[in-house]
C-alpha positions, 0 to 999 in steps of 0.5 A, spaced: 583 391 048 576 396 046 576 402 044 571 405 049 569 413 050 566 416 057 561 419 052 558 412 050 557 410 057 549 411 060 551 414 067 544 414 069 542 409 074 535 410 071 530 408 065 530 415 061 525 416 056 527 420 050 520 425 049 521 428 042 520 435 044 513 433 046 509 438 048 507 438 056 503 444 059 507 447 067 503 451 070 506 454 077 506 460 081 511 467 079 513 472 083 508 476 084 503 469 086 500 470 079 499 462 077 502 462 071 501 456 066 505 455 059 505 450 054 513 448 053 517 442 049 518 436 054 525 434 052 527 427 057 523 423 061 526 419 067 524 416 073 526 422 078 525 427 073 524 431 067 529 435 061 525 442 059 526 446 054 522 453 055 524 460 052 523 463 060 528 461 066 524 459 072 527 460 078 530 454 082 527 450 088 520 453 084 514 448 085 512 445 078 505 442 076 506 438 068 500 436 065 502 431 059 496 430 054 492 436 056 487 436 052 486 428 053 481 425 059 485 421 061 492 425 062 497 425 066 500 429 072 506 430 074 509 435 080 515 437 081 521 442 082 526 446 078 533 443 080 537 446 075 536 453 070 540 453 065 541 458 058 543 455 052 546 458 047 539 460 043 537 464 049 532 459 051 533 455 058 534 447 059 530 447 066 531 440 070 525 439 074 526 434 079 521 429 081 516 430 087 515 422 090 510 424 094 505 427 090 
């Protein structure tokens, strides 16, 4: 018999990409309708969605625009919404932005 750990299985049903806090730019619509862009740290990229880490909450359901590579012509957007807002021990927020298929 092997000694096993739930912690070591993977229970995600999709490839995930480990970004390495890449810098991403999000752009979305506060509020007050102010169109508000900030560069964030990209922590996970999977096939339905993203693992952000941003020093502000945005609220759930919130449509979000990330720009990867901005400065580059031949960046990449992808659109989504905030899944999940949650506060670390940092004061920082991990958002969980899940994938828009039919942008």
């Amino acid at each position: 018999m092997t000694d096993s750990n739930d912690d070591d299985l993977e229970r995600r049903s999709s490839f995930r990409l480990d970004m390495e806090k890449e810098l991403v730019d999000i752009t979305w619509t506060d509020e007050k309708a102010q169109e508000r862009i900030k560069k964030i740290a990209c922590l996970d990229f999977a096939r339905g969605g993203l693992k952000l880490d941003c020093d502000i909450a945005l609220p759930l359901q919130t449509a979000v625009t990330v720009l990867f590579r901005s400065a580059r012509p031949n960046n990449q957007k992808l659109y989504g919404k905030v899944l999940r807002c949650i506060k670390q021990d940092n004061g920082w927020f991990e958002i969980a932005l899940v994938l828009d298929k039919d942008k």
